[in-house]
PDB file with SEQRES, HELIX, SHEET and CRYST1 records, atoms N, CA, C and O in Angstrom:
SEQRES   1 A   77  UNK UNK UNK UNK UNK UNK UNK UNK UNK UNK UNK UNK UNK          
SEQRES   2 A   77  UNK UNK UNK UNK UNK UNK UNK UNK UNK UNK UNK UNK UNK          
SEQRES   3 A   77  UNK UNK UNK UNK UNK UNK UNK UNK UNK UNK UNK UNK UNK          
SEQRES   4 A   77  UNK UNK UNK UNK UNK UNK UNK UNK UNK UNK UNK UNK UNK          
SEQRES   5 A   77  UNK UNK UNK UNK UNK UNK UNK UNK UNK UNK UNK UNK UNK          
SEQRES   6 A   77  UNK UNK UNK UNK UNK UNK UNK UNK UNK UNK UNK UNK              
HELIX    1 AA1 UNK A    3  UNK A   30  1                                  28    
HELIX    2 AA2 UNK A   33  UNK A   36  1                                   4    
HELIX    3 AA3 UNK A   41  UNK A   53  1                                  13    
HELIX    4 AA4 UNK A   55  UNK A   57  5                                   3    
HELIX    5 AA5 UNK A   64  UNK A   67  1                                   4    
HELIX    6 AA6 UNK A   68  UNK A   72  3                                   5    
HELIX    7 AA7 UNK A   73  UNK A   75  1                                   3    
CRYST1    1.000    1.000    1.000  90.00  90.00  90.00 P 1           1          
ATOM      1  N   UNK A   1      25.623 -12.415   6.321  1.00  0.00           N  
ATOM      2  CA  UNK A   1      25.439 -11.003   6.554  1.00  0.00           C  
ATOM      3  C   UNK A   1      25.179 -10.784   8.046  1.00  0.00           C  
ATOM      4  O   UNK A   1      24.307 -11.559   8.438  1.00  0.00           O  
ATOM      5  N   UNK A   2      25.431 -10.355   8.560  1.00  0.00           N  
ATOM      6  CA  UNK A   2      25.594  -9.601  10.719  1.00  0.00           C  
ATOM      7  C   UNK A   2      24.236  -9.114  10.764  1.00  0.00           C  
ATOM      8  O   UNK A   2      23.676  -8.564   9.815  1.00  0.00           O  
ATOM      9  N   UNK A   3      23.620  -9.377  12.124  1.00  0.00           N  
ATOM     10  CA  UNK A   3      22.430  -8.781  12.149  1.00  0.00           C  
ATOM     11  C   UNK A   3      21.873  -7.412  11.957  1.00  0.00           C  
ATOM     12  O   UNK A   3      20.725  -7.040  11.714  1.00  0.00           O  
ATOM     13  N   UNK A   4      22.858  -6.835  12.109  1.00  0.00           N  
ATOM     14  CA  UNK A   4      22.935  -5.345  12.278  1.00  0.00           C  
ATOM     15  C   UNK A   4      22.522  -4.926  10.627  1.00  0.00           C  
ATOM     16  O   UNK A   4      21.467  -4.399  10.274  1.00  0.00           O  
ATOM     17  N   UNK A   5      23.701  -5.333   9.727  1.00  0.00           N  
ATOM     18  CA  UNK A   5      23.681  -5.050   8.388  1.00  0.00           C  
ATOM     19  C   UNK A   5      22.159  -5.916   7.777  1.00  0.00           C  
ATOM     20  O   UNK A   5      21.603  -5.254   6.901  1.00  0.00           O  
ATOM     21  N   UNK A   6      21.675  -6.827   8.006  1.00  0.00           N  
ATOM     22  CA  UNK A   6      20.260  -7.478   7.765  1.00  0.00           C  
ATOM     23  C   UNK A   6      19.317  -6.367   7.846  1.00  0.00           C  
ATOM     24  O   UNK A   6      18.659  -6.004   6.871  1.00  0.00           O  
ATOM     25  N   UNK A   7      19.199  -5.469   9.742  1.00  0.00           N  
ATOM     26  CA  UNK A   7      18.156  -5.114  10.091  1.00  0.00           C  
ATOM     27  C   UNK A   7      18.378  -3.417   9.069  1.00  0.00           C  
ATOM     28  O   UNK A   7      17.578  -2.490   9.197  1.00  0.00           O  
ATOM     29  N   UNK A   8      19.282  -3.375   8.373  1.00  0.00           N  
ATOM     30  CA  UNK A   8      19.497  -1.841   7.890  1.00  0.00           C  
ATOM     31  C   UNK A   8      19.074  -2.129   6.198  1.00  0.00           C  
ATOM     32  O   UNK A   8      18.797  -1.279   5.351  1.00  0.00           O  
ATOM     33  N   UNK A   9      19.137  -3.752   6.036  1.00  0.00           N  
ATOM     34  CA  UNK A   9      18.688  -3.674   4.395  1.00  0.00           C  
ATOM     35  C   UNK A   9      17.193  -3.991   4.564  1.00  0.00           C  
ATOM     36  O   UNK A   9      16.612  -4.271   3.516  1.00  0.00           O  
ATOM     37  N   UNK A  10      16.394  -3.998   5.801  1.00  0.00           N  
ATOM     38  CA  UNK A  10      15.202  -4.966   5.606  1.00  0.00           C  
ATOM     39  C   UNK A  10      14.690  -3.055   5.985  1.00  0.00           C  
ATOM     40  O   UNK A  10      13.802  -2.500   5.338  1.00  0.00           O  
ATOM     41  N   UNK A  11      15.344  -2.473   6.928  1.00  0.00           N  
ATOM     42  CA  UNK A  11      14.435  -1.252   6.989  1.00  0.00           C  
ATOM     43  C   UNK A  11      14.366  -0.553   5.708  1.00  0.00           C  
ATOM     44  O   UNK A  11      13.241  -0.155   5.407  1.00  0.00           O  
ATOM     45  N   UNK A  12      15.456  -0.278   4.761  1.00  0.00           N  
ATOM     46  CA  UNK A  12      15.297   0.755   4.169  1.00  0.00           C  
ATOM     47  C   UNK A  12      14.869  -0.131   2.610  1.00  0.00           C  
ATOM     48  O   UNK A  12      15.068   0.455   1.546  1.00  0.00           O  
ATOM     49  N   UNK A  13      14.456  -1.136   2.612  1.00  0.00           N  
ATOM     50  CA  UNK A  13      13.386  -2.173   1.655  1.00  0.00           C  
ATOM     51  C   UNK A  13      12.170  -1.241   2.362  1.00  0.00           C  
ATOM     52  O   UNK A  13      11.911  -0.195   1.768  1.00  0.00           O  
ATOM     53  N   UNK A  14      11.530  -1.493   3.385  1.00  0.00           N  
ATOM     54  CA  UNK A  14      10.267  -1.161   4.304  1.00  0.00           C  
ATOM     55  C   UNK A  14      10.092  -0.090   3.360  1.00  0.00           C  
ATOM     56  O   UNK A  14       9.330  -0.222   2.403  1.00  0.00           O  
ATOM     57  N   UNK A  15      10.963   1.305   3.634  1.00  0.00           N  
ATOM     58  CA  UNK A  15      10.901   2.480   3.517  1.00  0.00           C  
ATOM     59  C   UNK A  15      10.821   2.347   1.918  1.00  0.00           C  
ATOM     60  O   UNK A  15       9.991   3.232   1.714  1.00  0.00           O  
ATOM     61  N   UNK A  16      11.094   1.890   0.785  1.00  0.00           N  
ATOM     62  CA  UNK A  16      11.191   1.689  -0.534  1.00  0.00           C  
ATOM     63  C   UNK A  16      10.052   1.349  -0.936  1.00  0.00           C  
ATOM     64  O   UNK A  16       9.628   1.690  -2.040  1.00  0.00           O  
ATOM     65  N   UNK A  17       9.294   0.528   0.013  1.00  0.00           N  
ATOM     66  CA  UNK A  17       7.922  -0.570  -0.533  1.00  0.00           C  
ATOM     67  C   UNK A  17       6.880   0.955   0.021  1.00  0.00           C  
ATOM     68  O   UNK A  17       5.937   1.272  -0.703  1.00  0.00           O  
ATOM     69  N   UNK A  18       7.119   1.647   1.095  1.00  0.00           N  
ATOM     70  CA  UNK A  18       6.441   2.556   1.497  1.00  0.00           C  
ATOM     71  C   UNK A  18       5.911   3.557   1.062  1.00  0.00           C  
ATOM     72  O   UNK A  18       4.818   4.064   1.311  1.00  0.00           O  
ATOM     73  N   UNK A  19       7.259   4.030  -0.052  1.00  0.00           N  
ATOM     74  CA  UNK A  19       7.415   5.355  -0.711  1.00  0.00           C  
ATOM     75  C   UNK A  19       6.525   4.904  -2.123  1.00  0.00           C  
ATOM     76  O   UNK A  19       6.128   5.847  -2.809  1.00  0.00           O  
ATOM     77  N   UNK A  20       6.241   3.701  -2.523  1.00  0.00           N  
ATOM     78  CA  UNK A  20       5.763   3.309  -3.872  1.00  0.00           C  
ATOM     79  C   UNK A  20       4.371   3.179  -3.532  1.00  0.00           C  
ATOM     80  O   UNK A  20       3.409   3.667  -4.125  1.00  0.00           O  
ATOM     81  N   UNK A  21       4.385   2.365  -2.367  1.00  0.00           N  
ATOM     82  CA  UNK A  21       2.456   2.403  -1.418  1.00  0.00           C  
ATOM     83  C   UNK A  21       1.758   4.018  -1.436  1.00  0.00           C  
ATOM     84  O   UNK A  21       0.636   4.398  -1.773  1.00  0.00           O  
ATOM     85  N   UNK A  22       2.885   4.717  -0.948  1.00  0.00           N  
ATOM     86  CA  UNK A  22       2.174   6.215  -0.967  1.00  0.00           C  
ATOM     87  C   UNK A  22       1.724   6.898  -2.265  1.00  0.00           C  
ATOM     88  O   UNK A  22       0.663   7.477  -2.501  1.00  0.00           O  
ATOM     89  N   UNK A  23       2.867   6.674  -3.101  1.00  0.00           N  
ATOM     90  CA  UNK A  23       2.676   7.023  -4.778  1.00  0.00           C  
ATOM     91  C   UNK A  23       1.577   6.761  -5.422  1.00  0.00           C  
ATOM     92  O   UNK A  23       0.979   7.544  -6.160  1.00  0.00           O  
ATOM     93  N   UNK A  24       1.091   4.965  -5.005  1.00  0.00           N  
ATOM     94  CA  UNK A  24      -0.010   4.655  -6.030  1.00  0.00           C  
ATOM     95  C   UNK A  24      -1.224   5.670  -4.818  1.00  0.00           C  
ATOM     96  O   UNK A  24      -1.704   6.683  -5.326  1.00  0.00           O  
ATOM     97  N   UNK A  25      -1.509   5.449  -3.793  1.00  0.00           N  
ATOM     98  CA  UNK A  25      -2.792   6.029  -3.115  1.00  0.00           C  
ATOM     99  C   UNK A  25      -2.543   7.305  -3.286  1.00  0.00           C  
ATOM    100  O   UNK A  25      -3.513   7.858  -2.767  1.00  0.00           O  
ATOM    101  N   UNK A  26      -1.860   8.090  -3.681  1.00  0.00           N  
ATOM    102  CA  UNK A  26      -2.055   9.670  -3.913  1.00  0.00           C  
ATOM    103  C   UNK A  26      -2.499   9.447  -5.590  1.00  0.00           C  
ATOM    104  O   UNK A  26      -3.585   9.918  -5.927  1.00  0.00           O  
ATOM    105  N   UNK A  27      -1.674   8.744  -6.614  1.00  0.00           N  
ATOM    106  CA  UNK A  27      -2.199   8.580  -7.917  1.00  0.00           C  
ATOM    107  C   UNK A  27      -3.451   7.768  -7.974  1.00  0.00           C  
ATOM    108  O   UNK A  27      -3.793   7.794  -9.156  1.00  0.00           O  
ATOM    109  N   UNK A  28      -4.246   7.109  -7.334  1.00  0.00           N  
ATOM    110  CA  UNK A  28      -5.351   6.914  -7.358  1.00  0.00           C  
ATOM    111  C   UNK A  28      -6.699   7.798  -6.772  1.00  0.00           C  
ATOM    112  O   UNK A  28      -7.896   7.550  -6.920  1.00  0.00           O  
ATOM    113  N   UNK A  29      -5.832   9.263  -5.832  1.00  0.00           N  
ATOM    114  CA  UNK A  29      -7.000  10.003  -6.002  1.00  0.00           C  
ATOM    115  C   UNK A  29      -6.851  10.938  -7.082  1.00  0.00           C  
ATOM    116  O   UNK A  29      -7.883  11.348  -7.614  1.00  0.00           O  
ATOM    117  N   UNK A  30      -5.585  11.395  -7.547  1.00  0.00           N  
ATOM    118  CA  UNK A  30      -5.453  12.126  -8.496  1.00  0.00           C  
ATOM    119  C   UNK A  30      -5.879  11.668  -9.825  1.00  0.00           C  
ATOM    120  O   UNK A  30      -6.661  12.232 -10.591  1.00  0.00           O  
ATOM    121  N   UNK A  31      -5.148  10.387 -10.009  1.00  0.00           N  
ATOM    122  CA  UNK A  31      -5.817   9.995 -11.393  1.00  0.00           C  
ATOM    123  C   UNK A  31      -5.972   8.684 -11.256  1.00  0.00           C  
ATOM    124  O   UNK A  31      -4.952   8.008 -11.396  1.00  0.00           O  
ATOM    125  N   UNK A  32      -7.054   8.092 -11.000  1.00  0.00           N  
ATOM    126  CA  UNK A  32      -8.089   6.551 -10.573  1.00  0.00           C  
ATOM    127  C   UNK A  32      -7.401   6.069 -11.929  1.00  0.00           C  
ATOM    128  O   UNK A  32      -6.546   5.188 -11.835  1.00  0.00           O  
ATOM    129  N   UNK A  33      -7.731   6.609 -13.236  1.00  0.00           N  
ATOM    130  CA  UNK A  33      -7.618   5.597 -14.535  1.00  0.00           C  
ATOM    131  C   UNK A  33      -6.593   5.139 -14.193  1.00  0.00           C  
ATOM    132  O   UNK A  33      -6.611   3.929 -13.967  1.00  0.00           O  
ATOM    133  N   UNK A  34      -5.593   5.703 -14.053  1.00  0.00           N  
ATOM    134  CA  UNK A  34      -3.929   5.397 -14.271  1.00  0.00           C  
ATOM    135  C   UNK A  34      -3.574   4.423 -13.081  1.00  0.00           C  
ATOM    136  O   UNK A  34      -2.504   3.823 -12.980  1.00  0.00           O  
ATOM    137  N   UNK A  35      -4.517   4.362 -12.289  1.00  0.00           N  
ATOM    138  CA  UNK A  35      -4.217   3.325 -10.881  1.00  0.00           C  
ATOM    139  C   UNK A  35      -5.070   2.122 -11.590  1.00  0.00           C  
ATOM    140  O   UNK A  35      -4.578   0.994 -11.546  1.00  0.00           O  
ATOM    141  N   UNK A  36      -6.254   2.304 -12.204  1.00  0.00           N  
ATOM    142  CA  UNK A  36      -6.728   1.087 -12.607  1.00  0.00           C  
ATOM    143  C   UNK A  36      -5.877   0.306 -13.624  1.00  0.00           C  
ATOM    144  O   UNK A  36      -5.983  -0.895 -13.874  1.00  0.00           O  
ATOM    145  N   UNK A  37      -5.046   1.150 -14.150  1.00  0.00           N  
ATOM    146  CA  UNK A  37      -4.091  -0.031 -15.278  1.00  0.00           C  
ATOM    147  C   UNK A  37      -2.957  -0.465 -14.518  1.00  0.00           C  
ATOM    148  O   UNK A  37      -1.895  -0.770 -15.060  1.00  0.00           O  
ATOM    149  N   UNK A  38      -3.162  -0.508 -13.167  1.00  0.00           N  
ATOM    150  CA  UNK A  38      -2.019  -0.921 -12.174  1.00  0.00           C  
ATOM    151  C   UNK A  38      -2.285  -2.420 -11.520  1.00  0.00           C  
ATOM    152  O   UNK A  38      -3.101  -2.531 -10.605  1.00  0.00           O  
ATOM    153  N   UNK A  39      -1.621  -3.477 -11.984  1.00  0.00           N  
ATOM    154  CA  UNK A  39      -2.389  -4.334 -11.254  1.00  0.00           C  
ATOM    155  C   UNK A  39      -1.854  -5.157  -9.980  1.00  0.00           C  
ATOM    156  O   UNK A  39      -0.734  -5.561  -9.669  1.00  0.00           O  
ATOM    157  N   UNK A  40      -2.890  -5.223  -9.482  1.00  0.00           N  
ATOM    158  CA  UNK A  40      -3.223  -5.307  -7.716  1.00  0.00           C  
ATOM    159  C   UNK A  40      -2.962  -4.026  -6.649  1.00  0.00           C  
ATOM    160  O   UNK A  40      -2.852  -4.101  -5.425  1.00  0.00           O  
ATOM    161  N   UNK A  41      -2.887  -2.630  -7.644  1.00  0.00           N  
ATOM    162  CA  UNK A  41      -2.672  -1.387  -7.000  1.00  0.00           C  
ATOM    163  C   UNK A  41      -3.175  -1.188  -5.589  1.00  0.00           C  
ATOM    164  O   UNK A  41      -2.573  -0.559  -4.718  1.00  0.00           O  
ATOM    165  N   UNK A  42      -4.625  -1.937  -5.425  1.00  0.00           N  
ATOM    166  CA  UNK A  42      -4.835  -2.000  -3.763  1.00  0.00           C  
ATOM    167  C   UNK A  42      -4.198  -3.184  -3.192  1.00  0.00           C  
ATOM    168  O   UNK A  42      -4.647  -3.382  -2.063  1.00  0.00           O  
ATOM    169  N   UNK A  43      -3.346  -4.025  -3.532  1.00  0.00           N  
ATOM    170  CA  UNK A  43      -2.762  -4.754  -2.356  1.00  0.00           C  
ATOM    171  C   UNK A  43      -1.598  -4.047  -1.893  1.00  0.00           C  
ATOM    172  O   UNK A  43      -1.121  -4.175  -0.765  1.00  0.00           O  
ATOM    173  N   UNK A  44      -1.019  -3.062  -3.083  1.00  0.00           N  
ATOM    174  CA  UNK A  44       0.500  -2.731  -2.941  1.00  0.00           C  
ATOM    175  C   UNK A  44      -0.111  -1.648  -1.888  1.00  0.00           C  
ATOM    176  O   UNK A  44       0.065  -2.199  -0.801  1.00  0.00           O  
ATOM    177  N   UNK A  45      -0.700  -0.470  -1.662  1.00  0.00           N  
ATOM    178  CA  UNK A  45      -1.406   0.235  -1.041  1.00  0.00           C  
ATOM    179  C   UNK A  45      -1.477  -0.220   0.309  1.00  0.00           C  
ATOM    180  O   UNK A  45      -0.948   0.329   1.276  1.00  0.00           O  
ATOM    181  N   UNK A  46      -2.407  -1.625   0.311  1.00  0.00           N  
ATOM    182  CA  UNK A  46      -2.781  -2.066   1.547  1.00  0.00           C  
ATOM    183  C   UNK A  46      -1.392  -2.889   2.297  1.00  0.00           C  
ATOM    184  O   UNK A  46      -1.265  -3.157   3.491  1.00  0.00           O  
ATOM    185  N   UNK A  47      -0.615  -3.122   1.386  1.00  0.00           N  
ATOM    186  CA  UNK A  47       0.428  -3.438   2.020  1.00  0.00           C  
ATOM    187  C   UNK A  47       1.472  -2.737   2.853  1.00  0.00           C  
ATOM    188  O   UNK A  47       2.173  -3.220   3.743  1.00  0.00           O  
ATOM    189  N   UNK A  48       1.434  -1.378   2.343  1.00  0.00           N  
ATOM    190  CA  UNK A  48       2.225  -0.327   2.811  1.00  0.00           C  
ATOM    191  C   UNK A  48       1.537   0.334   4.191  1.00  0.00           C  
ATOM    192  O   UNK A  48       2.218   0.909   5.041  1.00  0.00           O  
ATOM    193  N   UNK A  49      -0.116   0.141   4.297  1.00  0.00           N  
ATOM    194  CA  UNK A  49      -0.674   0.370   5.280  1.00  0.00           C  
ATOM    195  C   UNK A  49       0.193  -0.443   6.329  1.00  0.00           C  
ATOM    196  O   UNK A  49       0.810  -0.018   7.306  1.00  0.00           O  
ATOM    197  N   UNK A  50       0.060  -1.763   5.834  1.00  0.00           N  
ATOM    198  CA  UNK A  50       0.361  -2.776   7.158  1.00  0.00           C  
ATOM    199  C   UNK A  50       2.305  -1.926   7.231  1.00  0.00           C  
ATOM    200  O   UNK A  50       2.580  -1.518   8.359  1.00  0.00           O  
ATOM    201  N   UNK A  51       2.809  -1.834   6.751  1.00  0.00           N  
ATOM    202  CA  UNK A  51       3.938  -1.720   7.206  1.00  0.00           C  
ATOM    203  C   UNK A  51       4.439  -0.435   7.826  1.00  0.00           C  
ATOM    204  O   UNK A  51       5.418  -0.335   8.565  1.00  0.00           O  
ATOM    205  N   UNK A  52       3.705   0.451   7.459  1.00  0.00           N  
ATOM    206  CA  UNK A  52       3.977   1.779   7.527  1.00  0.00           C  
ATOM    207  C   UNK A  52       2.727   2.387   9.531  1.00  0.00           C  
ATOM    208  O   UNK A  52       2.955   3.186  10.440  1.00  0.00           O  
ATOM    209  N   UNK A  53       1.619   1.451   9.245  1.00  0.00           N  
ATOM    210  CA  UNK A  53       0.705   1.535  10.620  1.00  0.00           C  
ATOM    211  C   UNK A  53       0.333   0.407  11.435  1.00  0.00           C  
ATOM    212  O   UNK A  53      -0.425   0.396  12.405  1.00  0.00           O  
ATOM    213  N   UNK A  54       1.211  -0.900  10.707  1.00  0.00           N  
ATOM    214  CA  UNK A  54       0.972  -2.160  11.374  1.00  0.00           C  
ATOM    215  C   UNK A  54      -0.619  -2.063  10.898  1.00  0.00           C  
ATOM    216  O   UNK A  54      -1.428  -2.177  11.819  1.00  0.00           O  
ATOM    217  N   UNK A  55      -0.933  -1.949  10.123  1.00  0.00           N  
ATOM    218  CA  UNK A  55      -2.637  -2.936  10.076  1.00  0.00           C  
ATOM    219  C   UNK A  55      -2.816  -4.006  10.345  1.00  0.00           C  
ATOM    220  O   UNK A  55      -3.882  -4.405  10.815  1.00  0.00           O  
ATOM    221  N   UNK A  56      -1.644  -4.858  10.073  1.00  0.00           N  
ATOM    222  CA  UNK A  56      -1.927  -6.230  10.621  1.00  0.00           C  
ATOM    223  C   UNK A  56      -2.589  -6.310  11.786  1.00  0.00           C  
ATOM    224  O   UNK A  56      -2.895  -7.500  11.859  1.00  0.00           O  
ATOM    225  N   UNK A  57      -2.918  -5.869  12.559  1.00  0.00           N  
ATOM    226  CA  UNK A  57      -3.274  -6.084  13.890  1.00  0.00           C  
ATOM    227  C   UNK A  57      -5.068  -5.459  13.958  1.00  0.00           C  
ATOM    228  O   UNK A  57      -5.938  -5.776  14.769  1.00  0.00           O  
ATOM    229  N   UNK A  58      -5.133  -4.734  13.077  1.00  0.00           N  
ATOM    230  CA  UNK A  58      -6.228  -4.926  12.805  1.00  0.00           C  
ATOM    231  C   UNK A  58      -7.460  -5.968  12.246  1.00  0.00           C  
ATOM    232  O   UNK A  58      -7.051  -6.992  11.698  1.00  0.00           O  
ATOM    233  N   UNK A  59      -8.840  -5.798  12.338  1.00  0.00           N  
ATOM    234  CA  UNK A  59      -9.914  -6.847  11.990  1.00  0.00           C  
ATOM    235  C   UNK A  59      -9.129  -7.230  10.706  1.00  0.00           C  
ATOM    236  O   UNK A  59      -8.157  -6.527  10.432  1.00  0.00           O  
ATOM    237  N   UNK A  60      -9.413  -8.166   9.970  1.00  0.00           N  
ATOM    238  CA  UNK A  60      -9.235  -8.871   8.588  1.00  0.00           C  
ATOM    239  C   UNK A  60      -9.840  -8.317   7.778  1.00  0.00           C  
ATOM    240  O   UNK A  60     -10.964  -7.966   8.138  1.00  0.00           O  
ATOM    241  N   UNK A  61      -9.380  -7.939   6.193  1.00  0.00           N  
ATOM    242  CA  UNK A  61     -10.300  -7.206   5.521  1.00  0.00           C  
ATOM    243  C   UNK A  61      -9.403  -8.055   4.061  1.00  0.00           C  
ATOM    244  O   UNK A  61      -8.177  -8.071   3.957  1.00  0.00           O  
ATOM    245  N   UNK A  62     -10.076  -8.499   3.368  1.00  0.00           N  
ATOM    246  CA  UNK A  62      -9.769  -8.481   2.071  1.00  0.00           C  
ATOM    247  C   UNK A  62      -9.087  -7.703   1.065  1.00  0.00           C  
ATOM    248  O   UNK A  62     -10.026  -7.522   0.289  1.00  0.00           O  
ATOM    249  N   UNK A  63      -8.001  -7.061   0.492  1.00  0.00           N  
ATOM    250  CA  UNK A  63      -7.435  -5.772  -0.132  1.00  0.00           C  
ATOM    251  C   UNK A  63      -8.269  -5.747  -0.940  1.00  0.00           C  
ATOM    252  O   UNK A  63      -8.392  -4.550  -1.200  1.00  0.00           O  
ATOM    253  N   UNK A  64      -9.108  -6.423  -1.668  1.00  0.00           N  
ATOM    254  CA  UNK A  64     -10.045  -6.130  -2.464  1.00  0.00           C  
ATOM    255  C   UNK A  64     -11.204  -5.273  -1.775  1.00  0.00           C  
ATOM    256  O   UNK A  64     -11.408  -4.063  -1.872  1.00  0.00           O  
ATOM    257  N   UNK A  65     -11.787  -6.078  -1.174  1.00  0.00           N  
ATOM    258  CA  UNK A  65     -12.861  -4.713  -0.718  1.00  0.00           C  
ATOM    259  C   UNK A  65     -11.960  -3.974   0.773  1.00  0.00           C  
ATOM    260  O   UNK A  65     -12.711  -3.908   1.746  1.00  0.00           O  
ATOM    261  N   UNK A  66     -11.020  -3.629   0.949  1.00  0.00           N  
ATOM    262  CA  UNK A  66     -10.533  -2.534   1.406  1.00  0.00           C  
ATOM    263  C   UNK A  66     -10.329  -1.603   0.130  1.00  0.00           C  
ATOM    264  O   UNK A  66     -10.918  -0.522   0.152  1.00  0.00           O  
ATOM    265  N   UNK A  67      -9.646  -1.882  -0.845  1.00  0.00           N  
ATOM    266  CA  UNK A  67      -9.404  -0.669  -2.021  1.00  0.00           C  
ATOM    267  C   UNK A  67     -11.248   0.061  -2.292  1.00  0.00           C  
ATOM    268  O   UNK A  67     -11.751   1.183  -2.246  1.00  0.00           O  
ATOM    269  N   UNK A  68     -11.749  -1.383  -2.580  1.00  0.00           N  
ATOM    270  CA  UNK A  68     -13.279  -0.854  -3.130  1.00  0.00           C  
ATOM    271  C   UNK A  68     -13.316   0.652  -1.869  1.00  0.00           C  
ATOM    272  O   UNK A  68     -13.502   1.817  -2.219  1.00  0.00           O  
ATOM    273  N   UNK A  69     -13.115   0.243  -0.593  1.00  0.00           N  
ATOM    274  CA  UNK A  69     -13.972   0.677   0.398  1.00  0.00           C  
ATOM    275  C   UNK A  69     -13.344   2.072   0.556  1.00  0.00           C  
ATOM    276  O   UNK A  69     -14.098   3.011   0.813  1.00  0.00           O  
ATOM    277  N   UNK A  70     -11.736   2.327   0.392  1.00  0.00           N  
ATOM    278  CA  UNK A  70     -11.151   3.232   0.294  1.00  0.00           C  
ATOM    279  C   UNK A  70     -11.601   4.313  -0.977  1.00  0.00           C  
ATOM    280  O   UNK A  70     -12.338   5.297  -0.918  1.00  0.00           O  
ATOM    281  N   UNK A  71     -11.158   3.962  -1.676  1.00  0.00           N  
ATOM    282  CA  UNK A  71     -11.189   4.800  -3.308  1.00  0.00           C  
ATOM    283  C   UNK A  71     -12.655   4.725  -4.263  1.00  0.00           C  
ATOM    284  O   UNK A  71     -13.127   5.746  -4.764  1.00  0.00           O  
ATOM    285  N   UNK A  72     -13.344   3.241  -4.444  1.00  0.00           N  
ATOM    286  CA  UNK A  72     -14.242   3.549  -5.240  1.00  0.00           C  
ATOM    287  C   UNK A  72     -15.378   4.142  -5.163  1.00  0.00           C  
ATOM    288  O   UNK A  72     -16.047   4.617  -6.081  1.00  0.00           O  
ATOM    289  N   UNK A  73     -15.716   4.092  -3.419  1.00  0.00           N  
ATOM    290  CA  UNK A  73     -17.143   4.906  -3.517  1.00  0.00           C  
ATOM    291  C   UNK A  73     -16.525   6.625  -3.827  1.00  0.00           C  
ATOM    292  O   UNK A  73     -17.078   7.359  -4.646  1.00  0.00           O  
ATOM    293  N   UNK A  74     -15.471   6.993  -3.116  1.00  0.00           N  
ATOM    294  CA  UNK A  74     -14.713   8.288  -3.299  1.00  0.00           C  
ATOM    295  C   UNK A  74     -14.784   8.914  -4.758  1.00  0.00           C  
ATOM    296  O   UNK A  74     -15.376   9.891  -5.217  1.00  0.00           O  
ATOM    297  N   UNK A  75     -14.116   8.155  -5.186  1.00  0.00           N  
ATOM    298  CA  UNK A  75     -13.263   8.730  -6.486  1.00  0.00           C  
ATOM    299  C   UNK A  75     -14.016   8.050  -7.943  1.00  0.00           C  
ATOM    300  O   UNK A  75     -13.727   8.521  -9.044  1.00  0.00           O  
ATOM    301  N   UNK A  76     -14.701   7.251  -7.842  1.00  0.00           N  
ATOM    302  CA  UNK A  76     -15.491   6.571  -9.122  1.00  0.00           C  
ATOM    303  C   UNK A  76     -16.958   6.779  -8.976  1.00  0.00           C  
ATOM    304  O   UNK A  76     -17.764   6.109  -9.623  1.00  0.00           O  
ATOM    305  N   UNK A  77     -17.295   7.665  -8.167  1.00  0.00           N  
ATOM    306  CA  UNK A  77     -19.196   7.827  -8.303  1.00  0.00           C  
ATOM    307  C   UNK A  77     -19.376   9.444  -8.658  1.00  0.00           C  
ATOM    308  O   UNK A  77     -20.500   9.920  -8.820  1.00  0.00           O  
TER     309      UNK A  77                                                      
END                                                                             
């Protein structure tokens, strides 16, 4: 496959993994239950962070207690 045609299936993957990252973090403030029967709903989330704002480059955080830190004090107290 030509580099060109590579860099056009790997962007619009990005943009696919992005649009599903956004879905679950809007359905987890709207409806938490329905994100909790999702499983690893905060990595897919935190993954879309990194791709969508580069988090990678940020401190290290666990997706586990990033989700906790995001959504559960929010939306579960």
């Amino acid at each position: 496959m030509p580099l060109q045609q590579t860099r056009a299936f790997r962007s619009a993957v990005e943009r696919e993994l992005i649009k599903i990252g956004e879905a679950i973090g809007v359905l987890g403030r709207v409806a938490p239950a329905v994100v909790d029967g999702i499983s690893h709903a905060y990595m897919i989330v935190g993954f879309r962070n990194v791709l969508a704002h580069d988090d990678a480059a940020a401190p290290p955080m666990s997706p586990r207690r990033w989700y906790h830190r995001q959504y559960s004090r929010r939306y579960h107290t």
